[in-house]
N, C-alpha and C positions, 0 to 999 in steps of 0.2 A: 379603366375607371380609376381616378385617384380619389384618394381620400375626402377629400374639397367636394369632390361629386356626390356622394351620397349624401340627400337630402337629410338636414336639420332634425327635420320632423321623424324620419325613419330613425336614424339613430335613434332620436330619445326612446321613440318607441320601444324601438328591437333592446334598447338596453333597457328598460323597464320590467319585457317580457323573461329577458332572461334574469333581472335580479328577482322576480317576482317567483321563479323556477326554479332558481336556487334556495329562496326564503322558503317555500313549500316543504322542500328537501333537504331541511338543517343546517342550512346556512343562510344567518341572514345579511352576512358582510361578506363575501364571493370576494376573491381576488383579481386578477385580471377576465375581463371581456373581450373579447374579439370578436367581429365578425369577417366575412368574407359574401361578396354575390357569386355566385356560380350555379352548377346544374345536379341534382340530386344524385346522378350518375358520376359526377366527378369523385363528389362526396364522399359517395358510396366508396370508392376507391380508393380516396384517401386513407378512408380505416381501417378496408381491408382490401388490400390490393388485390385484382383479379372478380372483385365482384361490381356486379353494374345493377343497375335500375333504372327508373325513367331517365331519362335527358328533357325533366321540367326545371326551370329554374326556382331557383329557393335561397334565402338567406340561411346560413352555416356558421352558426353561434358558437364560440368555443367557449366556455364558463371554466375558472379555475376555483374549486373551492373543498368545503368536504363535506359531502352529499350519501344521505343514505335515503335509499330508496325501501316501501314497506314488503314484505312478499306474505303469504298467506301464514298463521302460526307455525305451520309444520317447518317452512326453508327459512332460514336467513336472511336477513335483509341484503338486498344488493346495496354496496359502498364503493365509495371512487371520489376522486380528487378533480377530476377531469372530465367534463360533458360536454359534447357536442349537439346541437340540438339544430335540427331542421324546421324552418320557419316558412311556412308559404307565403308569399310577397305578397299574394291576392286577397288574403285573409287575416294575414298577418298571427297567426295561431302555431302552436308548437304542434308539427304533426307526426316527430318523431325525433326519438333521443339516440346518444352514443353512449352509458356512464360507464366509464376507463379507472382502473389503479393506475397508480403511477407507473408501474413495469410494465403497463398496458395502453400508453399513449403513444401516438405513431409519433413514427423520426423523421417523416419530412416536416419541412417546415409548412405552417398554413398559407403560406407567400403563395409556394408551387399554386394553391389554387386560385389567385388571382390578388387585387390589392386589398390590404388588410385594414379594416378601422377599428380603432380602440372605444371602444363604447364606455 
């Protein structure tokens, strides 16, 4: 699938869903957007190589920004630069996140999992 191929529509969307996921989590001017089509199983792999999960397809959000997430009074808030976020295509809804430090973002490139669009 090249770039050209992902419908108009889905873009705006899919980039709406993640500035709107960024804006929630303290950032409301996010750096680069990417997305990727592939299979929650590839994914999964990506982040952490050697683990699997379904083999349903899903859009694979990358958000670059700086994101803190709330935890309960007692823990720390979780922070990170970098989020990946699982979008179901049928739903179009976040149904599951990555949030990464920088020393905590994988080293292959997002190519490996298929073609890349800038949102």
């Amino acid at each position: 699938m090249t770039e050209e191929e992902f419908p108009q529509d889905v873009r705006v969307r899919l980039g709406r869903i993640a500035r709107e996921w960024a804006q929630s989590h303290g950032d409301p001017f996010p750096g680069s957007i990417r997305m990727v089509r592939t299979t929650r199983a590839q994914a999964s792999g990506f982040l952490n190589p050697g683990v699997t999960s379904e083999d349903v397809v899903c859009y694979f959000v990358v958000v670059e920004g700086s994101f803190v997430i709330p935890r309960s009074p007692r823990n720390s808030p979780q922070t990170g630069t970098w989020v990946a976020l699982f979008i179901d295509p049928a739903y179009m809804v976040v149904d599951g996140h990555s949030l990464r430090p920088a020393e905590g973002i994988p080293a292959r490139p997002l190519e490996t999992l298929g073609t890349v669009c800038l949102l």
